[in-house]
N, C-alpha and C positions, 0 to 999 in steps of 0.2 A: 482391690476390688471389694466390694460390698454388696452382698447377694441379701435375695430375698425371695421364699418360694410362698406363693397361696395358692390357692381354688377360685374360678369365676365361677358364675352360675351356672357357667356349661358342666361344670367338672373337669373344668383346661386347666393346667399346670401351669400357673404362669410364672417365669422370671424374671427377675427386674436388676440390671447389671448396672449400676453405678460407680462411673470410672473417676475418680478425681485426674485430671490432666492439670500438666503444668500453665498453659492456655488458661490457667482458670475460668474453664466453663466446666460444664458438667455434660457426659452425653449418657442416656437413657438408652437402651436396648431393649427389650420386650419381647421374648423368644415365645411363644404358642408352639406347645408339644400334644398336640391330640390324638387321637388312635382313630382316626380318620382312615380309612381300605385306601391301599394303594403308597403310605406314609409309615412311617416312624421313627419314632426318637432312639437316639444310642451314647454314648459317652464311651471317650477315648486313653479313659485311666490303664495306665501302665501300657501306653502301646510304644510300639519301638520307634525312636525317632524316621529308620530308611523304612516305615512303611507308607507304600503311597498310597492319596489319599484322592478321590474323587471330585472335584466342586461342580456344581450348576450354578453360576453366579450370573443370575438375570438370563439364563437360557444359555448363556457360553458357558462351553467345558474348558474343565482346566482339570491336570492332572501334575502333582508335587507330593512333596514330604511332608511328613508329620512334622519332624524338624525342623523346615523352612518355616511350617507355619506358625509354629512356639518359641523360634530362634529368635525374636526382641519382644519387648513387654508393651504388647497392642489388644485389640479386639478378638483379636482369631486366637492370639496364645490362651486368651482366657475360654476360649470356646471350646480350642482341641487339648485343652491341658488335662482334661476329666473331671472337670471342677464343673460342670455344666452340659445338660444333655442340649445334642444338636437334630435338626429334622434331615431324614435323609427320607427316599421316593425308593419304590420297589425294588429297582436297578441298584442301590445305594449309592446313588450319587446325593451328596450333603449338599442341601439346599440352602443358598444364600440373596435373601431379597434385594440385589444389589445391581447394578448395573454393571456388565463384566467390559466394557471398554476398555477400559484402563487395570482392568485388576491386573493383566500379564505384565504392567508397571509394577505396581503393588508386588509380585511375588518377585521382581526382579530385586525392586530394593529390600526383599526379606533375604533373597540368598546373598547378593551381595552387598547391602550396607549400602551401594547407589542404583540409580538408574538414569538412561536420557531422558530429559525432561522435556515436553512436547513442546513446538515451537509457538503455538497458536495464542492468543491470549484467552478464547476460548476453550480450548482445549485445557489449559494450564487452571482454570476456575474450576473446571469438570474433574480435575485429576484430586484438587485443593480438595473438592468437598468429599469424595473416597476415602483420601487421606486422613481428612477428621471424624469420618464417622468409624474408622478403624481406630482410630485413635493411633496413630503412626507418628508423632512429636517432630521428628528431624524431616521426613518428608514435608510437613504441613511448613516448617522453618521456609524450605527451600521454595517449595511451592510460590509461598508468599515474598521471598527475595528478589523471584525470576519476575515476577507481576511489579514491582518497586523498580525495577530495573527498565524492564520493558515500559513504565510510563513515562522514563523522564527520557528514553531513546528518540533523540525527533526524527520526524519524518522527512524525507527527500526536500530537500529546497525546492529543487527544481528540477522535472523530468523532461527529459527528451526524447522525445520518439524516434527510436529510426525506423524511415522508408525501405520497404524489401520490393515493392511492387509498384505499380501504376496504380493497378485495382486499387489499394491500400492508400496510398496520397491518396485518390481521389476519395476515400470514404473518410479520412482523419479529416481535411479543408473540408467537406458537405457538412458535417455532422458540429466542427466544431462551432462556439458559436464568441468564438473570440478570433481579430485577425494571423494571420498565420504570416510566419517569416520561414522560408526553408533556404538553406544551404544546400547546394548538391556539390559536391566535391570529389573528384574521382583522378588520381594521378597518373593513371593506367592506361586513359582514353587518347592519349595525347597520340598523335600520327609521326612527331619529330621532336627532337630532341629540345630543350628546355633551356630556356634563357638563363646564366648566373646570375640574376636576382629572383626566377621563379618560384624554386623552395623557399625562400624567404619569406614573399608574397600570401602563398601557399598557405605558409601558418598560421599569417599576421590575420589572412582571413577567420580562419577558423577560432582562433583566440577574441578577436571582436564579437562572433555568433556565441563564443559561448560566455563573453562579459555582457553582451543583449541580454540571452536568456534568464543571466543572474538580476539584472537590473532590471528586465519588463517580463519578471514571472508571477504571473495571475492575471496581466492586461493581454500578453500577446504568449500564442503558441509558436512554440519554434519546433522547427523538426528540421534533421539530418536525411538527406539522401546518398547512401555511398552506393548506388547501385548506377541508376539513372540511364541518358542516354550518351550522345556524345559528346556532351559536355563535359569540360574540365572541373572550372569552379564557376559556379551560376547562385546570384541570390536572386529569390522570387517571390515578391509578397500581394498575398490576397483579403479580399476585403469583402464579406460578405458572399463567402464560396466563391467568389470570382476572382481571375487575376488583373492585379491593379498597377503593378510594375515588375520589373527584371533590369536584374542588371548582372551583363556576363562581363565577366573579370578574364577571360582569356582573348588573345588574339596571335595572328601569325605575321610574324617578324622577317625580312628580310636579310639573308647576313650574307654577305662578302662570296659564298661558295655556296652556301642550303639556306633553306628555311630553319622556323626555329620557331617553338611554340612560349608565347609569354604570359606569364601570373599577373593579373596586376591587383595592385590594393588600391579601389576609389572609396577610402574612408569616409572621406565629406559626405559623398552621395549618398552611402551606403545607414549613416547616421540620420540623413535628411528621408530617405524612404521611410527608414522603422520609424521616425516620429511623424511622419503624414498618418501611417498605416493605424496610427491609434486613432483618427478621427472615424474608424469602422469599429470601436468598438462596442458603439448602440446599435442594433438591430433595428430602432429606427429611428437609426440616422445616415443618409447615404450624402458624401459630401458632393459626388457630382451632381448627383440633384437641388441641394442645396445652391450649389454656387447659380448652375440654368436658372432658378427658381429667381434667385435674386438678380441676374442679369435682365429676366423677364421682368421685373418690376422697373429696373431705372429705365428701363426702354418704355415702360407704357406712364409714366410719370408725364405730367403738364410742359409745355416748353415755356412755361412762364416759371419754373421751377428750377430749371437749369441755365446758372449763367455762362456765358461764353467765355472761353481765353479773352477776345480782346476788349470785350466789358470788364474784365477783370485788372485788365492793362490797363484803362483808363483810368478805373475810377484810382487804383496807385498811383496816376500821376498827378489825378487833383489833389490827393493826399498831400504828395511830395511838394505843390506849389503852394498847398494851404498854409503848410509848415513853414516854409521857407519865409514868406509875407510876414 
């Protein structure tokens, strides 16, 4: 540490603490000790490490050791070591112009050499710049690892909502503005016992919705419902908040003595709805109006425009005799 004491105009004392950090930068401190009513400066030469020590850092109190606060070679050891007078307020609590969020970090990793490090990536910037203005070396290291760490972690592929409610469907399908495929799937609803290919079924569903979801994630929302009503396994897709198809995958089976509830898997189908369901997903573009839109045109077209089947037949036959000759 490199000190240096002058006079400003006022007659303030000013210090000026130049810390060389291994970071090679340089950080500036500037302590103003005036004799201001209500204020004053004190220095903490020969005090005993277990005496505790008051802080106001940015309005939060904190209360520790002299010990803690000298025990690694930072900003505050230079402050409380008695090598420099500090400003404390009538009450003597030692004032520090700092923002006390994170300092109960700060005094964690002074007593024990670590602390948990907040999970935020905001939070973890706010903690970073504490760090360096303490000049804290192994904290600022960490700080800056968890941030290196945290940018290359990707983000979810793909999420899925699950259904708790009616209310809840109904506001995910209103709101979203991509078409929606839901699964409801519920093993529990069933009135009679279960076909031996049912559980099979059962899976192979839910294993297709969740290879959808991977392959049409950002075109279409998919959502789970495991609550539902009396349905077993039901797919339901909508298209512009409205529903556009369904298809229930259960039914009841007659056997030999009982009934008997069965799963089934309509793959084909079920592949042929989710690739319609993408023609919703312009806002405007509705395909059933589209197709009415275009059936009203060939209808109001000329009938000198439209040739018939057996116009069509004919003129193939003069063809065929042209040829023939």
């Amino acid at each position: 540490y490199f000190l240096s004491r002058a006079k400003n105009t006022d007659g303030e004392i000013v210090t000026d603490i130049q810390v060389l950090y291994p970071l090679n930068f340089l950080i500036f401190a500037k302590i103003a000790m005036s004799g201001e009513s209500g204020s004053r400066s004190s220095s903490f030469r020969s005090v005993s490490p277990s005496k505790y020590v008051k802080l106001n850092v940015g309005g939060a109190l904190f209360y520790t050791t002299m010990g803690t606060l000298t025990k690694q070679d930072n900003m505050l050891r230079a402050m409380f070591s008695g090598r420099m007078e500090v400003l404390t307020d009538s009450e003597g609590w030692i004032l520090i112009d700092r923002s006390g969020k994170h300092f109960s970090t700060i005094l964690n990793y002074l007593r024990d050499g670590s602390a948990p490090l907040p999970e935020g990536r905001k939070e973890i910037l706010e903690l970073l710049a504490e760090a360096k203005y303490y000049c804290m070396a192994e904290l600022v290291d960490q700080c800056q690892t968890l941030l290196k760490r945290k940018q290359i972690e990707a983000d979810p592929i793909c999420r899925v909502p699950v259904i708790t409610s009616g209310r809840e469907e109904q506001a995910v399908i209103t709101t979203s503005n991509k078409p929606v495929v839901k699964l409801l799937y519920n093993r529990g609803n069933n009135k009679y016992s279960y076909t031996s290919t049912s559980d099979d079924n059962m899976l192979k569903n839910i294993e297709l919705f969740d290879k959808l979801s991977l392959r049409f994630n950002g075109r279409v929302l998919f959502i789970k419902d495991v609550i539902g009503t009396n349905e077993i396994c039901c797919w339901t897709f909508y298209g512009h908040s409205r529903k556009v198809a369904e298809i229930c995958c259960t039914s009841i089976v007659y056997a030999t003595e009982k009934k008997q509830t069965k799963v089934e898997f309509p793959e084909a189908r079920i592949y042929e709805e989710t690739l319609n369901i993408l023609l919703y997903e312009s806002r405007d573009m509705d395909p059933e109006k589209d197709m009415l839109a275009r059936a009203a045109e060939v209808r109001s077209l000329p009938s000198s425009c439209c040739v018939s089947d057996e116009e069509d037949e004919r003129t193939d036959r003069q063809d065929r005799g042209v040829r023939r000759h």
